[in-house]
N, C-alpha and C positions, 0 to 999 in steps of 0.2 A: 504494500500500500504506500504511494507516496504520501509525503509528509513534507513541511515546510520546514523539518529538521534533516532530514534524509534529501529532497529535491536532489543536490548536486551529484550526487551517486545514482540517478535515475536516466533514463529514456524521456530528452522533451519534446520529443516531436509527434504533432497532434495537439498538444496543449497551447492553452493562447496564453497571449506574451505581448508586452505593452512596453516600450521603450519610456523609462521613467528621468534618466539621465541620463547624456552621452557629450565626448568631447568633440561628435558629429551635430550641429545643432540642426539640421536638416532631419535627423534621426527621433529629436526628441516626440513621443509622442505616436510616433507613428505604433501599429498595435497590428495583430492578426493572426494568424494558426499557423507554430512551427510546422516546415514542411521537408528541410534537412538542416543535418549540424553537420561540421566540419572541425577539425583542429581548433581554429580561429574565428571560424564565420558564423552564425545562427541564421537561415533564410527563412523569409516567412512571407505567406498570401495574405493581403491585406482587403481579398477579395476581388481585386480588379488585376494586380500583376503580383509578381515574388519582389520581396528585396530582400537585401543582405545589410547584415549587422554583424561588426566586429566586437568580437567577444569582450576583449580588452578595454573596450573605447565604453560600452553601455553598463548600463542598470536596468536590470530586466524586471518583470512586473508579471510571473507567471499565475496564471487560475490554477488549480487543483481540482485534479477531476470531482472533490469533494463541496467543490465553488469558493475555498481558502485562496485568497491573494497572498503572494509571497513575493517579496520583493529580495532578490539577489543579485549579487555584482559581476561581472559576468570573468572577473578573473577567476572569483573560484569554479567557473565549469572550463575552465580554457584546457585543452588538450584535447584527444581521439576520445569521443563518446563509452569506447568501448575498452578504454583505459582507464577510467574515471571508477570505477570500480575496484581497482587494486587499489586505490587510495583509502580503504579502509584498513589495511592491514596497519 
């Protein structure tokens, strides 16, 4: 079950995500349904087209599929999705 304690060690794609801070100010704001992740990138459908958002640069604003706002940094998900999970050891 994700959790707003857990998030960073999860799968975000499919979860919507709201750009709450970025040193993109074109990015601030912008919101929409993750649709892939990357190393560095989060892309997302804003309904009309994809965009992309660097991990490093935002403050992300995820729902929980339980309808829990979580606001996270986006350094702490930076790296391979599927690497982010050893980091529990």
């Amino acid at each position: 079950m994700i959790t707003s304690s857990n998030l960073r060690y999860h799968e975000l794609i499919c979860l919507n995500v709201k750009i709450v801070n970025s040193k993109i100010e074109s990015l601030v704001g912008s919101k929409g349904k993750v649709v892939l992740e990357t190393k560095n990138m989060i892309y997302f459908n804003n309904g009309r087209r994809n965009l992309a958002a660097p991990k490093a640069a935002c403050t992300f604003e995820f729902t929980l599929p339980s309808g829990q706002l979580t606001e996270l940094p986006g350094s702490l998900i930076l790296g391979r999705p599927e690497v982010r999970l050893l980091r529990l050891r």
